[in-house]
N, C-alpha and C positions, 0 to 999 in steps of 0.2 A: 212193820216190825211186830213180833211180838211178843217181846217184854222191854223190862225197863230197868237200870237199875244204877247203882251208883258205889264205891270206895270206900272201905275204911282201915285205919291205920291201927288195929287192935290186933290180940292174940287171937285165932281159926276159935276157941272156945269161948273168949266173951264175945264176939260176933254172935254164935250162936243163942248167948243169952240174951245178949239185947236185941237179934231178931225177933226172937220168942217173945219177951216182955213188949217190944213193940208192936206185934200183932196183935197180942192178947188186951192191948190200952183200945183199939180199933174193933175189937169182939172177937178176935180167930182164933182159934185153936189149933194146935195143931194136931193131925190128925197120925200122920206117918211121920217118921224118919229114915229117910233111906241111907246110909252111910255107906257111897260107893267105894271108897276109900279104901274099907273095911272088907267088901265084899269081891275086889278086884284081889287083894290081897288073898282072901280065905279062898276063892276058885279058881285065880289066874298065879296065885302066887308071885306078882308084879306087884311091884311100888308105884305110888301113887300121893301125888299133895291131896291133903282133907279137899271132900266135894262131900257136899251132904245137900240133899231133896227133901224140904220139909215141906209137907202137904199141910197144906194151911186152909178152915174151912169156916166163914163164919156162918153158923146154923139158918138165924132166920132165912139169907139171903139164900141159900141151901134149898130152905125149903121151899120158898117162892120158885125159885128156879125149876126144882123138880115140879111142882104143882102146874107149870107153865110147860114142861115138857120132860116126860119120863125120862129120857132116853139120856138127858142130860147128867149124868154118874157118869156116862163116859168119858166126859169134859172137866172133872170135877177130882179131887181138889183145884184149887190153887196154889201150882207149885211154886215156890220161895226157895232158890238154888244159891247155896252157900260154899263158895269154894276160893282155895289161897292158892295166889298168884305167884308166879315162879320168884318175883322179887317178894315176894311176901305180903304182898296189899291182899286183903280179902273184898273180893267180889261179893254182893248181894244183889242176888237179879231177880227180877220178880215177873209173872206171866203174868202178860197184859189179856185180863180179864173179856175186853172190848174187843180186840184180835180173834179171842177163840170161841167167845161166844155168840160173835158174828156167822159164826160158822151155820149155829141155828136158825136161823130166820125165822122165828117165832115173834108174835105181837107182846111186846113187855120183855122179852130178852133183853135188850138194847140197853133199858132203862136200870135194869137189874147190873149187866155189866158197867155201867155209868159209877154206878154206887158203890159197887164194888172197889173198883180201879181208884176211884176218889179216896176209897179207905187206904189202900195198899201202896199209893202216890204218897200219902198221908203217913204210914209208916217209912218208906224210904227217907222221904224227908226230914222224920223224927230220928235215922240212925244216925245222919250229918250233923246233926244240930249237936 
């Protein structure tokens, strides 16, 4: 599989905040916001429930990462996918770190995606709570 994620029973806008505050207690930033919602709308002129792609980046691990292997911006952010469920639960799904950055097979990747995935278990966690 690769991601993980878990339920909550709030408004599609404080999901977004307490996404945000929760990555930010973990180090992340986020980097993008994709607001497909917004963007099906303005090119397909079709409706759509809130989905929003928040690239989420914590720097240090960023840069370890890249220092271990350029090419890895490819791979990079980490997306945190925020979307409301036709009954109205909001989704928070998070890309499993360990999945994709499997994909490089570099020495210290491994270790890198460990720590990562541990933060971002760590915020899931913090949204239930």
């Amino acid at each position: 599989m690769y991601g993980f994620s878990t339920a909550l029973h709030i408004s599609f806008i404080d999901a977004i905040t307490k996404v945000t505050e929760a990555l930010k207690k973990e180090g992340f930033g986020v980097l993008t916001d994709i607001d497909v919602q917004a963007t099906i709308k303005s090119k397909l002129n079709l409706d759509m429930r809130p989905y929003r792609i928040l690239g989420a980046c914590n720097p240090p691990f960023a840069h370890r990462a890249i220092l271990a292997e350029p090419d890895i911006g490819l791979l990079l952010p980490c997306n945190v996918l925020v979307r409301e469920e036709e009954n109205g639960t909001i989704t928070v799904a998070f890309m499993d770190p360990e999945a994709v950055l499997d994909l490089v097979g570099k020495p210290g990747m491994k270790e890198i995606a460990q720590e990562v995935k541990a933060r971002l278990v760590r915020v899931r966690d913090s949204l239930s709570a």
